[in-house]
C-alpha positions, 0 to 999 in steps of 0.5 A, spaced: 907 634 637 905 638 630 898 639 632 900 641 638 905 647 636 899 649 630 894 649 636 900 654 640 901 658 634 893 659 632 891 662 639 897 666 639 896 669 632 888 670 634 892 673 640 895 678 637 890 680 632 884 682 638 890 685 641 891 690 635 883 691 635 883 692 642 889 698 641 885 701 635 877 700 636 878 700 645 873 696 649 868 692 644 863 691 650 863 699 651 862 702 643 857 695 643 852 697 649 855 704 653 856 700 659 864 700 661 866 693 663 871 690 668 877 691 664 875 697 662 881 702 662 887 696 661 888 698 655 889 705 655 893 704 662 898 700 658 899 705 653 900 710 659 906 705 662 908 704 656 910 711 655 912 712 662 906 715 665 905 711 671 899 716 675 895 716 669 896 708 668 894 706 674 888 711 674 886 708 668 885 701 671 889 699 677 890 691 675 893 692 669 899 689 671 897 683 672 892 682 666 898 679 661 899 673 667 893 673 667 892 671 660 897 667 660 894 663 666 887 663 662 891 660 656 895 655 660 888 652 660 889 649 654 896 646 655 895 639 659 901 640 663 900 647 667 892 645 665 890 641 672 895 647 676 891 649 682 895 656 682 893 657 676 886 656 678 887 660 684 891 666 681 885 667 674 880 666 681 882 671 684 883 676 679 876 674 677 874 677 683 879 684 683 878 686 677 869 684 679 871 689 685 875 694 682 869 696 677 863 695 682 867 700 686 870 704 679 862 704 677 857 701 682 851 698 681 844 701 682 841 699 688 848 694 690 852 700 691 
């Protein structure tokens, strides 16, 4: 049980800490290689909603309301309880696949699109 908790409590204190560089530095991907990726524009999108600009939010990146459920689901991967859930699978499945669309569309690959 106690490593159970210490396991919990790491992954949710490595959350936190790439959340905050996320909030100071933007997408890692980007300053990295210059190419936008799929979850380009959650961040800022967050801090528009956040501030109760919902057009701009939704601007920046439409899916933006599902990322933390989709970050939990990821997550629950690991607990054995929620892990063999299929509705977990199916949800991370197909926000894989929107978040795919959404940048394909966003940005297009040259020759696909």
């Amino acid at each position: 049980m106690r490593s159970v908790l210490f396991r919990r409590a790491i992954w949710a204190g490595g959350m936190a800490c790439c959340m905050g560089l996320l909030l100071y530095c933007g997408c890692p991907v980007y300053r990295l290689t210059g190419i936008p990726c799929p979850g380009c524009g959650l961040t800022r999108a967050w801090r528009c909603f956040l501030a109760g600009d919902w057009k701009s939010a939704v601007g920046y990146h439409p899916l933006f309301l599902a990322a933390p459920f989709y970050l939990l689901a990821v997550a629950a991967g690991d607990f054995p309880r929620w892990g063999a859930c299929r509705g977990r699978r199916v949800f991370c499945m197909g926000y894989t696949a929107l978040l795919l669309g959404v940048y394909l569309v966003r940005y297009g690959v040259p020759g696909i699109l």
